[in-house]
C-alpha positions as CSV (number, residue, x, y, z in Angstrom):
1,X,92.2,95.9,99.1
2,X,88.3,95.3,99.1
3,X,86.4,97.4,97.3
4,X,83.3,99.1,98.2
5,X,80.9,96.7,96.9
6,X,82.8,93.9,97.9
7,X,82.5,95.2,101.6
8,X,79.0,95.2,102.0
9,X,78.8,92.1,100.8
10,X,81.1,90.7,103.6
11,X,79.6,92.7,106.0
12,X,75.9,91.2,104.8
13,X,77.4,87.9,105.1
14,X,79.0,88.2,108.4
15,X,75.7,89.1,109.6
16,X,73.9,86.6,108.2
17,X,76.3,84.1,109.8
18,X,74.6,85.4,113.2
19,X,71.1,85.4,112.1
20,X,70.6,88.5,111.0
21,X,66.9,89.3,110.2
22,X,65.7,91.2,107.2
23,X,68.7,92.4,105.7
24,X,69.0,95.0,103.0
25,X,72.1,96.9,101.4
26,X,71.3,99.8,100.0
27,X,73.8,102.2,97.7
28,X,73.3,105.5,98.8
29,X,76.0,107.1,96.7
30,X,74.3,109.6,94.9
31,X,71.8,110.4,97.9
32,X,75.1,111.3,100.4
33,X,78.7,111.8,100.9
34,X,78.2,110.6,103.9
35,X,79.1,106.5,102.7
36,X,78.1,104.8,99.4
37,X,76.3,102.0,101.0
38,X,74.0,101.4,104.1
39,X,73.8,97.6,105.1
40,X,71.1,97.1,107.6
41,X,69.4,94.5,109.5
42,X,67.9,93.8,112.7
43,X,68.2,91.3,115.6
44,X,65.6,89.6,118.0
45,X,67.6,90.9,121.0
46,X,70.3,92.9,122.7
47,X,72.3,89.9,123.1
48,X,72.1,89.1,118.9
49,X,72.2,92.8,118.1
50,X,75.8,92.7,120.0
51,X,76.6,89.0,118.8
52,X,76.0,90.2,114.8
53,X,78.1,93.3,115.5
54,X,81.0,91.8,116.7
55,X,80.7,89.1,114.4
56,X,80.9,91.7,111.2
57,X,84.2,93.7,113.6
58,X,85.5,90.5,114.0
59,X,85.4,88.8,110.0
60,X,86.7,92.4,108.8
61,X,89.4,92.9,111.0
62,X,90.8,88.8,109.8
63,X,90.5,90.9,106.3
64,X,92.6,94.1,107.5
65,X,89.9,95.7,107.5
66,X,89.3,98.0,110.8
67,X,86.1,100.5,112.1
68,X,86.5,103.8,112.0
69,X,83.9,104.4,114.3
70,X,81.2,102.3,116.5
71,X,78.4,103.3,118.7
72,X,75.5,102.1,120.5
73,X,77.4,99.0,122.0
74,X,76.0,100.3,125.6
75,X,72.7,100.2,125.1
76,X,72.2,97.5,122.3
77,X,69.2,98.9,120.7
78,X,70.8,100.2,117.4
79,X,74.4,99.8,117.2
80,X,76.3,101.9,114.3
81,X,80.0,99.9,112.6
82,X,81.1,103.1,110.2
83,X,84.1,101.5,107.9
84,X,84.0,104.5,105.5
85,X,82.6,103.7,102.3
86,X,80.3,101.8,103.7
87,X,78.4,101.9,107.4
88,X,76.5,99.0,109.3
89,X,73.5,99.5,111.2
90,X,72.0,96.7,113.1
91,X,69.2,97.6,115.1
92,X,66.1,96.2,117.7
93,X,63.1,95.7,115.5
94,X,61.8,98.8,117.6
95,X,64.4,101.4,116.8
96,X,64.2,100.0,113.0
97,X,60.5,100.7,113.3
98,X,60.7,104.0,114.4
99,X,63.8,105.7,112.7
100,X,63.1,103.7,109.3
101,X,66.3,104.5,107.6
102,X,65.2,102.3,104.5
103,X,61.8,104.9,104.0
104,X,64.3,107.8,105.0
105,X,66.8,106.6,102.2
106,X,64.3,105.7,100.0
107,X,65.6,107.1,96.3
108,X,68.4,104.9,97.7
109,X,68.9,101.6,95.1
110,X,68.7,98.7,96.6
111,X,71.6,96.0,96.1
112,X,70.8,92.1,96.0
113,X,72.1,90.0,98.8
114,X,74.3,87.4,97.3
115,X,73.5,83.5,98.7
């Protein structure tokens, strides 16, 4: 069994693997019951955004670990990997832009990537 924080880390990583750009993880815990952590990051295109998605579906699923939900694989602009405790959002520098989840979540702490 992973635990929470051990998943975002994997998830970060994954992501990374695809070069991910600008990457944060940030424990929203006591902000929502929604998940305890956000891990976001953004690609240059649709083609990455996808590549880094199914990347992080692919790595967790080799660890028994399945999505619960994913959207946004149509379009490719912002594409949503919800494994419970902790949801992946990897957008086009655009839709990060606008919707700004990190300002939105901002009481939110932030967690250090780990090289």
């Amino acid at each position: 069994m992973i635990n929470e924080d051990k998943l975002a880390q994997i998830i970060a990583d994954a992501a990374l693997e695809e070069q991910a750009v600008d990457l944060a993880i940030l424990n929203v815990y006591e902000q929502t019951i929604i998940a305890d952590y956000f891990v976001i990051c953004s690609g240059r295109n649709k083609i990455q955004i996808r590549s880094i998605a199914e990347t992080v579906e692919k790595v967790l699923e080799q660890l028994g670990v399945r999505v619960l939900r994913k959207e946004g694989y149509e379009e490719g602009k912002w594409i949503v990997l919800d494994y419970g405790s902790t949801i992946f959002h990897v957008f086009r520098q655009e839709e990060r832009d606008y919707y700004n989840l990190e300002n939105l979540w901002a009481d939110a702490r932030k967690v250090a990537v780990e090289d």
